[in-house]
BAMAR-186982 format. One record per residue (C-alpha): residue number from 1; residue in three letters; y, z, x. Coordinates in steps of 0.2 Angstrom, whole numbers, plus 5000, padded with zeros to 4 digits. Example, Ala and Ser with C-alpha at 12.3 -4.5 7.8 and 13.67 -1.06 7.14 Angstrom:
! residues 2
1,Ala,4978,5039,5062
2,Ser,4995,5036,5068
END
This chain:
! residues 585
1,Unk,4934,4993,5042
2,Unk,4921,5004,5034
3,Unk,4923,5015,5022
4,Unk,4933,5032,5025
5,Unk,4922,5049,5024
6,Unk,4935,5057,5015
7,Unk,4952,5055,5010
8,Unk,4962,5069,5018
9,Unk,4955,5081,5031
10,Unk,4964,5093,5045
11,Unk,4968,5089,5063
12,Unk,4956,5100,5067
13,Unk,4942,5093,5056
14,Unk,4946,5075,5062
15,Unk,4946,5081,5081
16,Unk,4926,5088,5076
17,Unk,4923,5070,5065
18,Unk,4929,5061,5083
19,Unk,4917,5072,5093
20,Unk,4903,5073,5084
21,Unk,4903,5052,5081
22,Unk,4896,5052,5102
23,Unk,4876,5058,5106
24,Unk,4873,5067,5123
25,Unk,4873,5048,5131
26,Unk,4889,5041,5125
27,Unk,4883,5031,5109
28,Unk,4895,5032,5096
29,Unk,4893,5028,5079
30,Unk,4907,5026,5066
31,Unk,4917,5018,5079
32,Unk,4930,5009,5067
33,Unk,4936,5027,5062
34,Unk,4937,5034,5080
35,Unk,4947,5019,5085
36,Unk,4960,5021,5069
37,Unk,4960,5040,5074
38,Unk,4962,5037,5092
39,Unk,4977,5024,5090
40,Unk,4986,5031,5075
41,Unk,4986,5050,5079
42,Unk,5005,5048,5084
43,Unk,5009,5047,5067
44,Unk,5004,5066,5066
45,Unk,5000,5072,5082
46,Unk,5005,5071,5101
47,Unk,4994,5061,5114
48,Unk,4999,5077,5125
49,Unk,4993,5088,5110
50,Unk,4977,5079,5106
51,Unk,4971,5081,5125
52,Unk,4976,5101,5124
53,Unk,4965,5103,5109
54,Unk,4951,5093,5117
55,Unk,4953,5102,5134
56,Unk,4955,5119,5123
57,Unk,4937,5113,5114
58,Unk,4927,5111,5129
59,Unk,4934,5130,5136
60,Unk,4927,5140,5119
61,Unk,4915,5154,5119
62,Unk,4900,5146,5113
63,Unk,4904,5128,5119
64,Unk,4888,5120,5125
65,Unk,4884,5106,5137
66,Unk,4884,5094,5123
67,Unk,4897,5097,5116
68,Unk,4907,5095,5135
69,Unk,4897,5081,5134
70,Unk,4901,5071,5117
71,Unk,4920,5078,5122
72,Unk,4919,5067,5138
73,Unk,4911,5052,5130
74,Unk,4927,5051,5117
75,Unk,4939,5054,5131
76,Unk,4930,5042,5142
77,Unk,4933,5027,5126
78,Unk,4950,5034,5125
79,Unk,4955,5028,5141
80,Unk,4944,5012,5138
81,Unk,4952,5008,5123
82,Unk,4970,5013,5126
83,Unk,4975,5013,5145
84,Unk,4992,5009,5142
85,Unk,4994,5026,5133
86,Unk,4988,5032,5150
87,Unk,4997,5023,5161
88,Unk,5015,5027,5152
89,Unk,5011,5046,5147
90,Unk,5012,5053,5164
91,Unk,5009,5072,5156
92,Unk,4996,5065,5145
93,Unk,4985,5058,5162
94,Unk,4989,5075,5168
95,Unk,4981,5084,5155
96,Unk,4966,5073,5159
97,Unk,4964,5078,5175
98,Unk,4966,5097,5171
99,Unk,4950,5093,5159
100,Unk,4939,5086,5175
101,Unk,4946,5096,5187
102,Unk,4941,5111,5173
103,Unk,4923,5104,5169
104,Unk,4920,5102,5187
105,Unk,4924,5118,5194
106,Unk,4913,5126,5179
107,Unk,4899,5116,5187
108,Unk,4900,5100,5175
109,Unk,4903,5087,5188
110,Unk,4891,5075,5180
111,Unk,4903,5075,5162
112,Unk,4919,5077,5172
113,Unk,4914,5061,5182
114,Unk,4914,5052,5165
115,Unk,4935,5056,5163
116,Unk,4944,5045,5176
117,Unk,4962,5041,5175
118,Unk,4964,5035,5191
119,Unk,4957,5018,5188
120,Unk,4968,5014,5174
121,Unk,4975,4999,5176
122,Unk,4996,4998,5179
123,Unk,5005,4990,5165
124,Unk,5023,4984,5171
125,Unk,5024,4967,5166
126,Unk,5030,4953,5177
127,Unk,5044,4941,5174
128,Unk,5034,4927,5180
129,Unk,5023,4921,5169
130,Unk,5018,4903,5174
131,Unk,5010,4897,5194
132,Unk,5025,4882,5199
133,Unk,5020,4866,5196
134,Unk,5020,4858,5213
135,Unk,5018,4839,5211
136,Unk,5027,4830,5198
137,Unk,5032,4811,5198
138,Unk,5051,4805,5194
139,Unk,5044,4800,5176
140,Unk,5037,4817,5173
141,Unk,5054,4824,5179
142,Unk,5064,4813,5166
143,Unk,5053,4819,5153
144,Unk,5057,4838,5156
145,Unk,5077,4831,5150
146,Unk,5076,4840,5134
147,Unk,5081,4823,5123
148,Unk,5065,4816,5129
149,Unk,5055,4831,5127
150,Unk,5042,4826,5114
151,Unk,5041,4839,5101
152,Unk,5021,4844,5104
153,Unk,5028,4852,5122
154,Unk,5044,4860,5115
155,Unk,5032,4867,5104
156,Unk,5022,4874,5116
157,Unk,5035,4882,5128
158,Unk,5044,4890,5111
159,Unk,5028,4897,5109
160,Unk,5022,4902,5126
161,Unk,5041,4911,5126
162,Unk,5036,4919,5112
163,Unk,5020,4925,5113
164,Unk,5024,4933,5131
165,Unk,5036,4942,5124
166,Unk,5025,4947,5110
167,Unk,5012,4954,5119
168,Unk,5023,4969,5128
169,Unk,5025,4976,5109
170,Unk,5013,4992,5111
171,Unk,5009,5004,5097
172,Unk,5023,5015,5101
173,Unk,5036,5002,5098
174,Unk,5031,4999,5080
175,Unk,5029,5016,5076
176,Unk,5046,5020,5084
177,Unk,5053,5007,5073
178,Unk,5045,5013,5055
179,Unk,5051,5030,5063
180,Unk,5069,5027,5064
181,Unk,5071,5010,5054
182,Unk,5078,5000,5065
183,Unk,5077,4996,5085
184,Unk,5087,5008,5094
185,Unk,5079,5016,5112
186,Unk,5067,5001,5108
187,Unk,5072,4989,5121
188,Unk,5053,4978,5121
189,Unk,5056,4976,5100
190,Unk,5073,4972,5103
191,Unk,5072,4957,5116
192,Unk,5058,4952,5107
193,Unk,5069,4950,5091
194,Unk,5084,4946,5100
195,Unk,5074,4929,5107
196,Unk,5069,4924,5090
197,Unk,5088,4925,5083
198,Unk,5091,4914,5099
199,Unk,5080,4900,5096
200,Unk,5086,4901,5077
201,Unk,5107,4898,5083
202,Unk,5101,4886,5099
203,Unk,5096,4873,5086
204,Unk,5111,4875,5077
205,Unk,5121,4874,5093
206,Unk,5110,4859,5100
207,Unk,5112,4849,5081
208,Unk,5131,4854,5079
209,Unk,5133,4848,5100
210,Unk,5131,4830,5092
211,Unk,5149,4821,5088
212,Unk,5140,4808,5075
213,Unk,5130,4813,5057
214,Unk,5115,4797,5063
215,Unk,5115,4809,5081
216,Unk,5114,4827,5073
217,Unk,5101,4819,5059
218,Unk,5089,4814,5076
219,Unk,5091,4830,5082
220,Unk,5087,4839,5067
221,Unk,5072,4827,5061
222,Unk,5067,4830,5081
223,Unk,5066,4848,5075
224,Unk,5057,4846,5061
225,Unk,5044,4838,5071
226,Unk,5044,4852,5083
227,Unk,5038,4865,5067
228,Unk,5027,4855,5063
229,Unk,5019,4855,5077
230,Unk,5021,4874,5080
231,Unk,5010,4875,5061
232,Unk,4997,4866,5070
233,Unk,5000,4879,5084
234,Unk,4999,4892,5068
235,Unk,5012,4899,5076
236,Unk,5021,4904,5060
237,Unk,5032,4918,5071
238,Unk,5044,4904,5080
239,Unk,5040,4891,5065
240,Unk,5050,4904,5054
241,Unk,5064,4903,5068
242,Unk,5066,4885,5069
243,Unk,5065,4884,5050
244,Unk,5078,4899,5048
245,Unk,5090,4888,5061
246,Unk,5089,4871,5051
247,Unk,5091,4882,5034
248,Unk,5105,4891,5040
249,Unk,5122,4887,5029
250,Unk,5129,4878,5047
251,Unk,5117,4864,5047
252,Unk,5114,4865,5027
253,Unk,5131,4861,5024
254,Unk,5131,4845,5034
255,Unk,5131,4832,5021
256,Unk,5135,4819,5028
257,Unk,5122,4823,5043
258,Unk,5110,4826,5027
259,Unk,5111,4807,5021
260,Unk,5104,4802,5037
261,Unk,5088,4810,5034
262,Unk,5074,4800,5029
263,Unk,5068,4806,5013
264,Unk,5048,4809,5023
265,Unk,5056,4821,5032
266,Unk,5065,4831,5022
267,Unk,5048,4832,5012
268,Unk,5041,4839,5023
269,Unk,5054,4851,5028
270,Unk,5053,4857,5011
271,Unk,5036,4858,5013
272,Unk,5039,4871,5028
273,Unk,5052,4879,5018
274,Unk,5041,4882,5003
275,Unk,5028,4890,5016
276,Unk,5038,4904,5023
277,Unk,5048,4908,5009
278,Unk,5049,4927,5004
279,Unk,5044,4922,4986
280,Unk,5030,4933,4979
281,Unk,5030,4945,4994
282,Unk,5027,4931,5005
283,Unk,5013,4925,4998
284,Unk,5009,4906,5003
285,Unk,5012,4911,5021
286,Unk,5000,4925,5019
287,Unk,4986,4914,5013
288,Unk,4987,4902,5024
289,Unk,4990,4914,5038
290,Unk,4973,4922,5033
291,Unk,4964,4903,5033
292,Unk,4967,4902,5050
293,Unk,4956,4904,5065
294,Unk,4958,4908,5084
295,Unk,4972,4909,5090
296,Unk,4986,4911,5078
297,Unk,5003,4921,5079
298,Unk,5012,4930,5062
299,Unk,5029,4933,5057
300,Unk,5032,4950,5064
301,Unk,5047,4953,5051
302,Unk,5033,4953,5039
303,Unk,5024,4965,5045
304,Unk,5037,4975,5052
305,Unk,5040,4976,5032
306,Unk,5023,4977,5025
307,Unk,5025,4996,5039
308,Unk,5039,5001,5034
309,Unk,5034,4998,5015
310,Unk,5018,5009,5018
311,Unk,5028,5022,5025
312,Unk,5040,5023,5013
313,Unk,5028,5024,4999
314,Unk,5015,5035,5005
315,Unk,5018,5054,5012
316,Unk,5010,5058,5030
317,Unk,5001,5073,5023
318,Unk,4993,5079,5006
319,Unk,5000,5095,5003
320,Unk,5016,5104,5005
321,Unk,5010,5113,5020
322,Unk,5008,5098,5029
323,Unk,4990,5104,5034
324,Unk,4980,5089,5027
325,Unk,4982,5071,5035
326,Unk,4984,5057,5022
327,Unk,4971,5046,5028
328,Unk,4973,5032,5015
329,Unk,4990,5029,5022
330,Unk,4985,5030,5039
331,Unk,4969,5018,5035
332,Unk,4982,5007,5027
333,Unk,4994,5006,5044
334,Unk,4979,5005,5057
335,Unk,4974,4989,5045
336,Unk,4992,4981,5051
337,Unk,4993,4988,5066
338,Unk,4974,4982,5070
339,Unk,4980,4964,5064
340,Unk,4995,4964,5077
341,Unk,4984,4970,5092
342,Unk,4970,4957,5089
343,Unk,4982,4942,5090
344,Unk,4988,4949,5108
345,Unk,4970,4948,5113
346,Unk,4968,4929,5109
347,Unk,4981,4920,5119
348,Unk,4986,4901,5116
349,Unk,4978,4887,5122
350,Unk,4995,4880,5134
351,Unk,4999,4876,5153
352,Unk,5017,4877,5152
353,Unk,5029,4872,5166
354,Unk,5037,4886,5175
355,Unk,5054,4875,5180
356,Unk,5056,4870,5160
357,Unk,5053,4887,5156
358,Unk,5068,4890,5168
359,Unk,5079,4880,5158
360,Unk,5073,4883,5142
361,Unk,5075,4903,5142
362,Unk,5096,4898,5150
363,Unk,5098,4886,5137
364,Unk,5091,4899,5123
365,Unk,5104,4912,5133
366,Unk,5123,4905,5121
367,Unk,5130,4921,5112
368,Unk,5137,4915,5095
369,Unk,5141,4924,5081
370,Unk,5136,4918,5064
371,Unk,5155,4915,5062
372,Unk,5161,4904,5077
373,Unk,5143,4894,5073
374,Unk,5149,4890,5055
375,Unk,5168,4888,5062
376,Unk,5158,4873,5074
377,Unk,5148,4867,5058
378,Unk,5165,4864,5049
379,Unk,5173,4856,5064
380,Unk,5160,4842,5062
381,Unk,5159,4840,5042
382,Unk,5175,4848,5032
383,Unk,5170,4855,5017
384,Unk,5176,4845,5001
385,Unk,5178,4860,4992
386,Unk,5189,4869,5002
387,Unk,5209,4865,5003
388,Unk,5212,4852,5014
389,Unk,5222,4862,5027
390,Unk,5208,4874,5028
391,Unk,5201,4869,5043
392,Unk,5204,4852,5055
393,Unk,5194,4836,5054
394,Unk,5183,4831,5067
395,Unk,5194,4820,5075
396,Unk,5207,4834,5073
397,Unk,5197,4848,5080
398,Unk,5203,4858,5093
399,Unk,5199,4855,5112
400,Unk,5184,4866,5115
401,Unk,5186,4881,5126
402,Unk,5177,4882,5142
403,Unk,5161,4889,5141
404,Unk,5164,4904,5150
405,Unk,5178,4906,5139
406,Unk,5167,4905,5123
407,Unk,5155,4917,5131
408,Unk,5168,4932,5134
409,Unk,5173,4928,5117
410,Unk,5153,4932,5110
411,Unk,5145,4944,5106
412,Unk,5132,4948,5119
413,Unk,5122,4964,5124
414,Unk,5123,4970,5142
415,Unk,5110,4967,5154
416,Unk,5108,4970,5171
417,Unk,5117,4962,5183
418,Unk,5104,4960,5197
419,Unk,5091,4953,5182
420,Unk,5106,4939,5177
421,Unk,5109,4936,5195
422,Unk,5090,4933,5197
423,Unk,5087,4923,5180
424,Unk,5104,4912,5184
425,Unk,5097,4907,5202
426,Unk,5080,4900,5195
427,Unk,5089,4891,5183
428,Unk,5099,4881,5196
429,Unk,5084,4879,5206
430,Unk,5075,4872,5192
431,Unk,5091,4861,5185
432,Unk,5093,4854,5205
433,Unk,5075,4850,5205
434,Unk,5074,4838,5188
435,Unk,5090,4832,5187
436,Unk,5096,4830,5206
437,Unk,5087,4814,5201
438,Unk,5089,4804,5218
439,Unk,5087,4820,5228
440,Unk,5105,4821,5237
441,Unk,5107,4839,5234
442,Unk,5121,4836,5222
443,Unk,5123,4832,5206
444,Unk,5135,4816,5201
445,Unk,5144,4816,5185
446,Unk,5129,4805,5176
447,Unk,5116,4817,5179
448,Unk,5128,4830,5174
449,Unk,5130,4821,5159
450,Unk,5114,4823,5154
451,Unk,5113,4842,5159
452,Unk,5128,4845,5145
453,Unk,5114,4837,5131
454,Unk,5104,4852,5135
455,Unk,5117,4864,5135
456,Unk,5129,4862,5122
457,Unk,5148,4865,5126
458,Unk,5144,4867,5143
459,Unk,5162,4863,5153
460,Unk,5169,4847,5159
461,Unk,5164,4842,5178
462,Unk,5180,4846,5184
463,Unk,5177,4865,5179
464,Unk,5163,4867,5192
465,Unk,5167,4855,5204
466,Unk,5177,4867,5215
467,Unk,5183,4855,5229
468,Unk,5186,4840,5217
469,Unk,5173,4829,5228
470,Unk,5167,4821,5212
471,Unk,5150,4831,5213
472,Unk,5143,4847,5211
473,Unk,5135,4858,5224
474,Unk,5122,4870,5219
475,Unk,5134,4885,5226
476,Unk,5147,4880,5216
477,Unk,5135,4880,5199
478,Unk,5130,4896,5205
479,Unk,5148,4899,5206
480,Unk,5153,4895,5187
481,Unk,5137,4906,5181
482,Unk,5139,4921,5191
483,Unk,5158,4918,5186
484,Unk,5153,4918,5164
485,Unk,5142,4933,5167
486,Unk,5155,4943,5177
487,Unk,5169,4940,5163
488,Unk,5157,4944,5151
489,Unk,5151,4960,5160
490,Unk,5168,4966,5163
491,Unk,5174,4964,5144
492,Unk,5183,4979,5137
493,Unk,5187,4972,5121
494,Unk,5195,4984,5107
495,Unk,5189,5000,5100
496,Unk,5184,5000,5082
497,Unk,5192,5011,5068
498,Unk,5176,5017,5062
499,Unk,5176,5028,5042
500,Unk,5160,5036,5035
501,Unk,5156,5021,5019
502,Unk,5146,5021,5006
503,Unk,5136,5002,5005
504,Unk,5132,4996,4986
505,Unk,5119,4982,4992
506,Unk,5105,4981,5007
507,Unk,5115,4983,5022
508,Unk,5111,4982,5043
509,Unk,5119,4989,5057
510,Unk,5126,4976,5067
511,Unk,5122,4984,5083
512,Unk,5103,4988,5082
513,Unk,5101,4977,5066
514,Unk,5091,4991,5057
515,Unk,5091,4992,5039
516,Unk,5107,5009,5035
517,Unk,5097,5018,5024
518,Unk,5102,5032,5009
519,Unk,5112,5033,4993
520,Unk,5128,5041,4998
521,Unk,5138,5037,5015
522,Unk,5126,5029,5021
523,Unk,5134,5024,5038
524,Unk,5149,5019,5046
525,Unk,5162,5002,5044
526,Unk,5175,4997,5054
527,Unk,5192,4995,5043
528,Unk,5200,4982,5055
529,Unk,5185,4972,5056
530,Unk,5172,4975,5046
531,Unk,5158,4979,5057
532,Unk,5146,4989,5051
533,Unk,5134,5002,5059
534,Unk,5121,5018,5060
535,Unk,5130,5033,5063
536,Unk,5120,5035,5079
537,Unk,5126,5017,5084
538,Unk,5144,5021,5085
539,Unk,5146,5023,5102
540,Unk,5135,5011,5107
541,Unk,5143,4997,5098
542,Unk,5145,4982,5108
543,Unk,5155,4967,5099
544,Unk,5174,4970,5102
545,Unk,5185,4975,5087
546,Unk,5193,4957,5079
547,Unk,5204,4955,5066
548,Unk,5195,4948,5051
549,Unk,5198,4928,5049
550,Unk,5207,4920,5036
551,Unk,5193,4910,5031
552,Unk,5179,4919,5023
553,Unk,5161,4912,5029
554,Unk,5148,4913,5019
555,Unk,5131,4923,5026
556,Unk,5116,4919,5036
557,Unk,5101,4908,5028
558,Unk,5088,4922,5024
559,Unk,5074,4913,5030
560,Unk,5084,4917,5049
561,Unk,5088,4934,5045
562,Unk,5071,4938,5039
563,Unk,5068,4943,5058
564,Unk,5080,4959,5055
565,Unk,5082,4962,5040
566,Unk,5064,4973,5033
567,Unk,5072,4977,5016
568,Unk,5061,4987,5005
569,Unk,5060,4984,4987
570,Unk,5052,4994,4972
571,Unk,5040,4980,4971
572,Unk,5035,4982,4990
573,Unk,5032,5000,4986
574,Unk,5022,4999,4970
575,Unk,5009,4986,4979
576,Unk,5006,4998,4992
577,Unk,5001,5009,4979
578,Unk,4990,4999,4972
579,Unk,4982,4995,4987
580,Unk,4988,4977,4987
581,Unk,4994,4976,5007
582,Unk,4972,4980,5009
583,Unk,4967,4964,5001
584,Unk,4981,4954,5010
585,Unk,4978,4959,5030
END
């Protein structure tokens, strides 16, 4: 970006810079500073104010045609370079109007013809995002099985996940989030961050559904493969997620699993390990990050961090009044938020297959906690260290709950019915099409077999076949997953027995995962459970009150939390200072 013109300035005075950067026929000059005004005026100003004061310009005593005309022209590459804001802000395309309707009745109809808002462009997303794949051979079918699915695909449909779900993130999303530290009346942030967490504990579900350490060691090294083929993607967003799920303590403990590992690929594990570490701010990811070309796809939780850091450390305005505009801050947030908007411009080279998406995005849908994953881990491998009666063997394990049962048992936000109904119908349209294998319209008990590799603790046969006929229909598997999300739905749970705490170490709510931040009090904990959360976030908690277990678990891996957790340090705080986040966008 070039060079700022000054380093502080009034609303007022960068309204003038704006206008005056247009001639009479529309060239602009100093475009990269009416762009950075023009996205990051929020941060100081309304859009719905911003287009008063325009609309206010053009009506002074004195105003003349050019200026109605240079006011036009920035209004004009307003819409051009931000329709969205347009299309969301119904008062703000209001305002709009006014200003034509205004300029044309003072007989300006050539520079109120410039202002048009109709044409903009609607911007509510659809959920289907690939065209069906309408001619497929039995051997392609059998390669959608997800044990067969080479990791170079996997890859690619983790990614294509992602990145649709990264490119509904708007400006106001982040700002929202460095605004109020954490995702709350931010649904698009949310699900975007709720879908990494997911593909994080599916791995660990999918290793830990393996009975033998030689089966959960392929299905881990299968892994392994499948981030290192989303770093050839330089998709580093979901290569931190599948990283974060092999590091978590669930599968790290797995010793025995471990010694199955050749020792090539643990190397390069570690390798991908060493790459997204947080050490020195994140630097290795960073430079390579910065090496790469076309399309490539960064670690939102770092930049989420690097805004939230700026924010912190630099004051919107100069003076006490709040008259002057810090414009060194906002150069150094326009440089992150730039970086984010780019990426959403240059989409991945990838044909993905509408059905696996189907069964992909179901499979990613298993509500765990951290607690009952770990509780599996230990089910599979005992601990040595822990007393022998601490938990059972594997062959002493437990019968596993249904899966319905281990789904009103989770914790799981609620969504709307009609969307679940929706979601769960494609799915069994897509699991009847590739694994209905020889096309009776049933599925036996061997390809339901292979269903349950997909879907980890998925119920015995005998739980969906309702008429005991020794196969299933697709009413009754619509059935059994219209049945989970209605129990799960209609969960009540218990209340919590929340007191006003004081936290001594980086603490997030549980229910919006935003960083609690302050000295004293700082928010609220349950005294059954435990649960901790925003004072605001009280009443929308979610997971039901337990009674603590009487094993203690140890935490998360950082590397999967790192989605959530934007923790600022001192250090954050002095390089933004120094400038440091300029030189490493």
């Amino acid at each position: 970006m070039d060079p700022l013109p000054m380093d502080s300035a009034t609303v007022d005075e960068l309204v003038v810079v704006c206008i005056q950067s247009f001639d009479n026929e529309g060239t602009i000059k100093g475009s990269s500073f009416v762009r950075m005004f023009l996205m990051m005026h929020p941060w100081y100003i309304s859009s719905t104010q911003l287009a008063k004061k325009l609309l206010l310009k053009s009506q002074e005593e004195g105003s003349t045609d050019e200026i109605r005309a240079k006011i036009c022209h920035l209004v004009k590459y307003w819409i051009s370079e931000f329709p969205v804001e347009f299309d969301l802000n119904p008062a703000l395309a209001n305002q709009i109007k006014d200003l034509r309707e205004n300029l044309i009745a003072g007989g300006n109809e050539t520079q109120g013809q410039l202002i048009d808002v109709e044409s903009v462009p609607s911007y509510k997303w659809k959920r289907q995002v690939t065209q069906r794949v309408t001619s497929l051979s039995k051997k392609r079918k059998m390669s959608l099985l997800f044990d067969h699915l080479n990791p170079c695909e996997l890859a690619e449909h983790l990614t294509y996940l992602e990145y649709k779900s990264f490119c509904k993130i708007l400006f106001q999303d982040y700002h929202s989030f460095v605004m109020h530290g954490c995702t709350v009346d931010n649904p698009i942030l949310e699900r975007f961050i709720t879908l990494f967490n997911r593909v994080s504990q599916w791995i660990q579900l999918m290793v830990l559904s393996k009975p033998t350490a030689p089966q959960r060691a392929a299905v881990i090294s299968h892994f392994i493969h499948v981030a290192q083929n989303l770093l050839q993607l330089q998709n580093f967003n979901t290569l931190m997620a599948v990283v974060g799920g092999l590091s978590n303590s669930s599968i790290s403990g797995l010793k025995e699993t471990e010694a199955h590992i050749s020792d090539e690929t643990s190397k390069i594990f570690n390798s991908l390990v060493d790459l997204v570490t947080s050490c020195g701010n994140y630097s290795h990811y960073r430079r390579r990050f910065a090496e790469c070309t076309g399309f490539r796809f960064p670690i939102l939780a770092v930049n989420l961090k690097d805004l939230t850091a700026v924010h912190v450390a630099l004051q919107d305005w100069t003076d006490s009044e709040k008259t002057h505009v810090n414009l060194v801050k906002t150069q150094q947030l326009y440089a992150i938020l730039q970086e984010l908007a780019l990426v959403q411009t240059t989409t991945p080279n990838i044909e993905a297959n509408t059905d696996l998406l189907n069964l992909l995005t179901v499979s990613l849908d298993q509500y765990y906690t951290e607690e009952e994953i770990y509780q599996l881990s230990l089910q599979r491998e005992p601990r040595a260290d822990k007393p022998a009666n601490s938990s059972p063997s594997p062959s002493q394990a437990p019968k596993q709950p249904s899966m319905i049962d281990e789904w009103t048992a989770s914790v799981k936000p609620k969504a709307d019915p009609a969307i679940i109904s929706k979601h769960i119908e494609k799915m069994v349209d897509s699991v009847f099409k590739y694994f209905d294998t020889d096309g009776d319209g049933y599925i036996s008990r061997e390809e339901f077999e292979c269903i349950r590799n997909n879907f980890p603790y998925l119920s015995k046969v005998e739980e969906l076949d309702k008429n005991q006929d020794g196969k299933i229909s697709m009413e009754e598997m619509m059935e059994y997953f219209m049945k989970a999300s209605s129990l799960l739905n209609c969960q009540t749970g218990f209340k919590h027995t929340f007191a006003e705490t004081t936290f001594f170490k980086p603490t997030f709510c549980e229910h919006c995962t935003g960083f609690i931040w302050g000295l004293y009090k700082q928010g609220y904990k349950c005294k059954v459970c435990g649960v901790k959360c925003h004072e605001a976030c009280r009443a929308r908690q979610v997971v039901e009150c337990r009674k603590s277990r009487s094993h203690s678990f140890p935490q998360a891996s950082s590397a999967q939390s790192n989605m959530q957790n934007t923790v600022i340090t001192e250090e954050d705080i002095e390089e933004v200072e120094q400038g440091v986040f300029d030189s490493q966008i």
